[in-house]
DOMAR-788175 format. One record per atom (N, C-alpha, C): residue number from 1; residue in three letters; atom name; x, z, y. Coordinates in nm, 2 decimals, m for minus. Each point is the difference from the previous one (the first is absolute). Layout:
N
i|aa|at|X|Z|Y
NUM|ALA|CA|X|Z|Y
...
***
This chain:
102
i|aa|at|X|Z|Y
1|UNK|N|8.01|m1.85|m5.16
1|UNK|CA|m0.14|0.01|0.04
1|UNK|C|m0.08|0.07|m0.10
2|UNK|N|m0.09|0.12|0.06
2|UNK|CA|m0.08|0.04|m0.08
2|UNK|C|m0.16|m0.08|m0.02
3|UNK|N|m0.03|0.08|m0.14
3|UNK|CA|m0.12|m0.05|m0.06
3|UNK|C|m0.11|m0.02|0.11
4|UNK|N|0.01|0.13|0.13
4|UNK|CA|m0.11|m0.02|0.10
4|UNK|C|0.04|m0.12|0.08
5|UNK|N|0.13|0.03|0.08
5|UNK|CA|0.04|m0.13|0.06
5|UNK|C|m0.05|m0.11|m0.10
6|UNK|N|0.02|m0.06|m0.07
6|UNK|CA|m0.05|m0.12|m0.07
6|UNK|C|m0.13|m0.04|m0.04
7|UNK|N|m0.08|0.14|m0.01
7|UNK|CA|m0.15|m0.05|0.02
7|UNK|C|m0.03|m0.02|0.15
8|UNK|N|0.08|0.03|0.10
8|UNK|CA|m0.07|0.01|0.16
8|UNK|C|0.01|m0.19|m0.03
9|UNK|N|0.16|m0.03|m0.03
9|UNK|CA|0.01|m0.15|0.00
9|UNK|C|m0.11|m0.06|m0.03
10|UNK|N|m0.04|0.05|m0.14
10|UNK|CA|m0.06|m0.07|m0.09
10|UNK|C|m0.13|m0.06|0.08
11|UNK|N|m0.09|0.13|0.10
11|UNK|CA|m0.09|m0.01|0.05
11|UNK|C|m0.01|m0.11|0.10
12|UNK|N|0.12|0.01|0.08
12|UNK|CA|0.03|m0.10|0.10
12|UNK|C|0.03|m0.13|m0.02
13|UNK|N|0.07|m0.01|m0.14
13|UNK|CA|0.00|m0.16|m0.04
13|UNK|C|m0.18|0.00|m0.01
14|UNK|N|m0.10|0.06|m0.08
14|UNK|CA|m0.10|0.02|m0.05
14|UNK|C|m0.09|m0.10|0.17
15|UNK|N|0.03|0.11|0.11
15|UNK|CA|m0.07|m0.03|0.13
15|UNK|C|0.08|m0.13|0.02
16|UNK|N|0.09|m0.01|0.04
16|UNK|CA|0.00|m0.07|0.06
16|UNK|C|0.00|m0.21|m0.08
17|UNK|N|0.00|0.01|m0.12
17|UNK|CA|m0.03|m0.11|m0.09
17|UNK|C|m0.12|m0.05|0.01
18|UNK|N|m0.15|0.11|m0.02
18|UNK|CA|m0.09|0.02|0.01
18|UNK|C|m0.06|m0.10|0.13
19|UNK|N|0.07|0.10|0.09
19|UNK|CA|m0.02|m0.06|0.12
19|UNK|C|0.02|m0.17|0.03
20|UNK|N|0.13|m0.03|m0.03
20|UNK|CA|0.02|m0.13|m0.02
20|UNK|C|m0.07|m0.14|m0.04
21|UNK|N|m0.07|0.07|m0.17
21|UNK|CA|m0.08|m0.03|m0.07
21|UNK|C|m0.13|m0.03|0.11
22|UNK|N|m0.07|0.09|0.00
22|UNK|CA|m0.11|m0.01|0.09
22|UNK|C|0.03|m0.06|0.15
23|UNK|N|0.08|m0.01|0.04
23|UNK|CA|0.03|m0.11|0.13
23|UNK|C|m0.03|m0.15|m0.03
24|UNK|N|0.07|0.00|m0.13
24|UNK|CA|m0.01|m0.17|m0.05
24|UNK|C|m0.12|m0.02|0.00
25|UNK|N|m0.05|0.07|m0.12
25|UNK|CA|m0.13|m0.01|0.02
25|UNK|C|m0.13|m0.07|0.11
26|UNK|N|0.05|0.13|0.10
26|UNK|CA|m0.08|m0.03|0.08
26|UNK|C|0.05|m0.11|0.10
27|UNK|N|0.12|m0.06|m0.04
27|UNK|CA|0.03|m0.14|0.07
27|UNK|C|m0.07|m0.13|m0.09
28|UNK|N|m0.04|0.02|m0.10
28|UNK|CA|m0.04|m0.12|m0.07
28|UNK|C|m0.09|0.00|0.06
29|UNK|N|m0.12|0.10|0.02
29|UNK|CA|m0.15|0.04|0.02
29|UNK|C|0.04|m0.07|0.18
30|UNK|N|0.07|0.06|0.08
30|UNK|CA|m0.01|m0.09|0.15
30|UNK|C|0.02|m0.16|m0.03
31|UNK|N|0.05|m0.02|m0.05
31|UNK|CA|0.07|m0.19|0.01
31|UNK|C|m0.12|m0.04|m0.10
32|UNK|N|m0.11|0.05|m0.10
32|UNK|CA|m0.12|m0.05|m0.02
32|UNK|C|m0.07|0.01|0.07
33|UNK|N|0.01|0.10|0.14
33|UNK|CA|m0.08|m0.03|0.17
33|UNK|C|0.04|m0.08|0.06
34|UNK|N|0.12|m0.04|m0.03
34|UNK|CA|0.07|m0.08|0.08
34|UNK|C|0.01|0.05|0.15
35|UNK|N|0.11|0.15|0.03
35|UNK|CA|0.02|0.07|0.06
35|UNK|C|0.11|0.03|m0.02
36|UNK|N|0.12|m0.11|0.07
36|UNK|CA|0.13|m0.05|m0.02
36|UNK|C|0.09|0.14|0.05
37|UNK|N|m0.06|0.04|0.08
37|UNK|CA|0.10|0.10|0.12
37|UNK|C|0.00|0.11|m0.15
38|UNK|N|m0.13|0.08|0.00
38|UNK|CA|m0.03|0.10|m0.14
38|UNK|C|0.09|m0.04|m0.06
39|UNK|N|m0.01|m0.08|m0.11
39|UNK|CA|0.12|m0.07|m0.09
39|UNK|C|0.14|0.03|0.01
40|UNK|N|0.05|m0.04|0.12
40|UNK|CA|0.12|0.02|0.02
40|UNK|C|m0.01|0.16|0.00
41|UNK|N|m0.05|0.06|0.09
41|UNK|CA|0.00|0.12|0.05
41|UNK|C|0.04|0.12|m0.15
42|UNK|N|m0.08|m0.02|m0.08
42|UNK|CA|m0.06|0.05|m0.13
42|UNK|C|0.13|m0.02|m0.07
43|UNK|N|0.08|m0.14|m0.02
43|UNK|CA|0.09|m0.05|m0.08
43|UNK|C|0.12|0.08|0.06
44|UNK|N|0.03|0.01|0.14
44|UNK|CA|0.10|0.12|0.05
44|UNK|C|m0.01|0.10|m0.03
45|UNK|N|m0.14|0.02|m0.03
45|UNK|CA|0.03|0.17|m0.01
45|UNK|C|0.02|0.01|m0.15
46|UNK|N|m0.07|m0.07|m0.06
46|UNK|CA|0.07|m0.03|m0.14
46|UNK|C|0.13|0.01|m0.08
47|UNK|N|0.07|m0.07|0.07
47|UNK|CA|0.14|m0.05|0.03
47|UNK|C|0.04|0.16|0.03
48|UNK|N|0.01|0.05|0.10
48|UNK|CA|0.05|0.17|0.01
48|UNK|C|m0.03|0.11|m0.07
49|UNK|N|m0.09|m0.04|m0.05
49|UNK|CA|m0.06|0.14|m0.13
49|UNK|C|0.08|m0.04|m0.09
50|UNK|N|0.02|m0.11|m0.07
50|UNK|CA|0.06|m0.07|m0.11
50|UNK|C|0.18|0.07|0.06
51|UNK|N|0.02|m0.04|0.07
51|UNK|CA|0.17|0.03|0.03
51|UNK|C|0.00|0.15|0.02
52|UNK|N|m0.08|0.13|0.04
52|UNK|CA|m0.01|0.13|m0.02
52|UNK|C|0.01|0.01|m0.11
53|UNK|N|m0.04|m0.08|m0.10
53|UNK|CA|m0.08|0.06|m0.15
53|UNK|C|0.17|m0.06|m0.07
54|UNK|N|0.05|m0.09|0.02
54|UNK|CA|0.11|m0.05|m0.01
54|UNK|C|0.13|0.05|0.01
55|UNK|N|0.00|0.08|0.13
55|UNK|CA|0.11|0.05|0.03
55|UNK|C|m0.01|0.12|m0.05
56|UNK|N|m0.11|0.10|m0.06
56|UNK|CA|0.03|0.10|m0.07
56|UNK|C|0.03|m0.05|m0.16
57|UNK|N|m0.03|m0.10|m0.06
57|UNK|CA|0.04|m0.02|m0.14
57|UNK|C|0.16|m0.04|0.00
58|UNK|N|0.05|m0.08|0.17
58|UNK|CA|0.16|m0.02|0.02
58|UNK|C|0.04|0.14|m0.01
59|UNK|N|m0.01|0.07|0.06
59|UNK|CA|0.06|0.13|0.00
59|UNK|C|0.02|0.12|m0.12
60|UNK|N|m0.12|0.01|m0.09
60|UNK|CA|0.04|0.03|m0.10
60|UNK|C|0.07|m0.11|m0.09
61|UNK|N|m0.02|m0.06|m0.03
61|UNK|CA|0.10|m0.14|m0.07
61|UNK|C|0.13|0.03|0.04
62|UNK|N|0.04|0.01|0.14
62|UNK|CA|0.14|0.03|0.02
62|UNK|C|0.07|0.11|m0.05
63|UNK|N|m0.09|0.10|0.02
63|UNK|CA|0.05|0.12|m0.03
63|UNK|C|0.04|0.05|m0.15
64|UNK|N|m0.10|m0.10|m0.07
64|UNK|CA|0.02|m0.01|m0.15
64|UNK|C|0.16|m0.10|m0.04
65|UNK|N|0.02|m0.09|0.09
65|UNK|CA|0.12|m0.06|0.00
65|UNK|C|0.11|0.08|0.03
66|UNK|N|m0.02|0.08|0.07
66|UNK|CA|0.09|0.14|0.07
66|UNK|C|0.02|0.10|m0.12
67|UNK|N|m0.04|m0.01|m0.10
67|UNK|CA|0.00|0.11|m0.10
67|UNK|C|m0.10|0.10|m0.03
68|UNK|N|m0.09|m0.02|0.13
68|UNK|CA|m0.12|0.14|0.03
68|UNK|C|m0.10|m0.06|m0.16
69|UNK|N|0.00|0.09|m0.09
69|UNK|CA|m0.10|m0.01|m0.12
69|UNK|C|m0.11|0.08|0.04
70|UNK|N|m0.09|m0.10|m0.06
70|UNK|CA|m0.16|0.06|0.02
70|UNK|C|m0.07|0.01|m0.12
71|UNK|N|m0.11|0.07|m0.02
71|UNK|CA|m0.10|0.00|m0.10
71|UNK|C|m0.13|m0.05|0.07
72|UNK|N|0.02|m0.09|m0.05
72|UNK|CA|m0.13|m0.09|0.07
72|UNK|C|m0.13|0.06|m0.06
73|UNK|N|m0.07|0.06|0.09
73|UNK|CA|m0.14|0.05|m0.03
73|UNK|C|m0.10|m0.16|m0.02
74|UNK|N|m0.10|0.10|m0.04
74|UNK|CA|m0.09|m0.18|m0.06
74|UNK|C|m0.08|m0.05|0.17
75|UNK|N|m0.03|0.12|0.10
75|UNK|CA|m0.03|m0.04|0.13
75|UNK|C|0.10|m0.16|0.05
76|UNK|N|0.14|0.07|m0.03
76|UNK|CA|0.07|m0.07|0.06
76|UNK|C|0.00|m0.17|m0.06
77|UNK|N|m0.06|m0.02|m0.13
77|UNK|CA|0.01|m0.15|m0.06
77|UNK|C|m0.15|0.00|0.03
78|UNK|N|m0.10|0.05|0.02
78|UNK|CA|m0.12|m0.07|0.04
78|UNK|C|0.02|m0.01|0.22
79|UNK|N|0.10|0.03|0.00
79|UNK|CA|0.02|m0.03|0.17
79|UNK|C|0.09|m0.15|0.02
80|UNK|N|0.06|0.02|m0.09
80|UNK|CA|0.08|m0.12|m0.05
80|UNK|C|m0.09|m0.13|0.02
81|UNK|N|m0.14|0.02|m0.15
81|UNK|CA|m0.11|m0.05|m0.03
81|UNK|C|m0.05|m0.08|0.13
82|UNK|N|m0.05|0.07|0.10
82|UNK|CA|m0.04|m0.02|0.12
82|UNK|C|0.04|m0.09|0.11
83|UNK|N|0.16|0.03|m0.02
83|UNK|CA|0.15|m0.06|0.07
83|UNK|C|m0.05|m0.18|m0.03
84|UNK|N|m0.02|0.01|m0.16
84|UNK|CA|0.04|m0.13|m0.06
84|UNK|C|m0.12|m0.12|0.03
85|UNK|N|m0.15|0.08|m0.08
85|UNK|CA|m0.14|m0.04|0.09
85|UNK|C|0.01|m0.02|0.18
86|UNK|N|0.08|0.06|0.07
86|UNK|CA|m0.04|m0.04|0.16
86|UNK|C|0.06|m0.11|m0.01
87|UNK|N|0.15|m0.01|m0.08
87|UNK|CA|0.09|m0.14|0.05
87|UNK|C|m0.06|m0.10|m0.02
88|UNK|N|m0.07|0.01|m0.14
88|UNK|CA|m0.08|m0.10|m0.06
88|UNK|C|m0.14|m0.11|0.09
89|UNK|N|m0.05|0.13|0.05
89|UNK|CA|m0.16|m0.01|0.07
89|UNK|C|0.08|m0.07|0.18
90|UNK|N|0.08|0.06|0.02
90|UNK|CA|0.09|m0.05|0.12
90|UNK|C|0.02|m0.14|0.00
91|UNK|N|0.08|m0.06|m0.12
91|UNK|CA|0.06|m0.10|m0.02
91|UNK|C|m0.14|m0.10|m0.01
92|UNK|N|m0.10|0.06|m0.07
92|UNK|CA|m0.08|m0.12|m0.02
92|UNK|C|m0.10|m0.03|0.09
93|UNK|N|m0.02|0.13|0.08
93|UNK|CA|m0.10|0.02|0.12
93|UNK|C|0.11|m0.14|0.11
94|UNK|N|0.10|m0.02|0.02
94|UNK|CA|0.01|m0.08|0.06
94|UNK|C|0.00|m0.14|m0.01
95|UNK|N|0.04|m0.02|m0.17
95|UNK|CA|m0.01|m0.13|m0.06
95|UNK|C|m0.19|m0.02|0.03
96|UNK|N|m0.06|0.09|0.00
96|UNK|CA|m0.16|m0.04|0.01
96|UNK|C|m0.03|m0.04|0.12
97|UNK|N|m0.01|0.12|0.08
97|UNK|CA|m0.02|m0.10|0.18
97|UNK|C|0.05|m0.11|0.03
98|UNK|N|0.17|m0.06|m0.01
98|UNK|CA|0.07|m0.08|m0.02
98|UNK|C|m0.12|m0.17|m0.06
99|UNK|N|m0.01|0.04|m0.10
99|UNK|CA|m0.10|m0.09|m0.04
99|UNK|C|m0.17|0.02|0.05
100|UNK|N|m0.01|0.08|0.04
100|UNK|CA|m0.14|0.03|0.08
100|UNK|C|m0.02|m0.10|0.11
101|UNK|N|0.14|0.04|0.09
101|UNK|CA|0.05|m0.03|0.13
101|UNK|C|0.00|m0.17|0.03
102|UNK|N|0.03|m0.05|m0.17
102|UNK|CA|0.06|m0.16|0.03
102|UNK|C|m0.18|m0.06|0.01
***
């Protein structure tokens, strides 16, 4: 994989973590309306940006298992960065409503 291919990744882990990130978000913000359907709704789509953002960090990982060597550009560890922040914001965005909810 070239250096451009790997920034296209980079961008796309970039969008689509982003994205993820800001879904949670905006699920904590409905279940403080108490706007159960939003919630869920928001937490799915959540859930799917997260596994896009996902399945491109599985793919290069493999391929690094496969022997393919990379020179990791610094885009590529702040998309990482992003990767790591959405799982985070994910994970707690539902431990929050969860407790909102009770």
């Amino acid at each position: 994989m070239n250096k451009e291919e790997l920034y296209d990744r980079s961008f796309h882990l970039i969008m689509h973590s982003g994205n993820a990130r800001s879904c949670a978000m905006e699920a904590i913000s409905y279940a403080k309306q108490e706007k159960s359907e939003a919630v869920a709704a928001k937490l799915k789509e959540a859930d799917e940006e997260f596994v896009k953002a996902h399945h491109i960090q599985t793919e290069l990982i493999q391929k690094e298992a496969g022997g393919e060597a990379f020179e990791i550009p610094l885009l590529f560890i702040h998309a990482q960065d992003h990767l790591m922040n959405a799982m985070t914001t994910l994970e707690l965005a539902k431990e929050i409503i969860a407790l909102h909810q009770r």
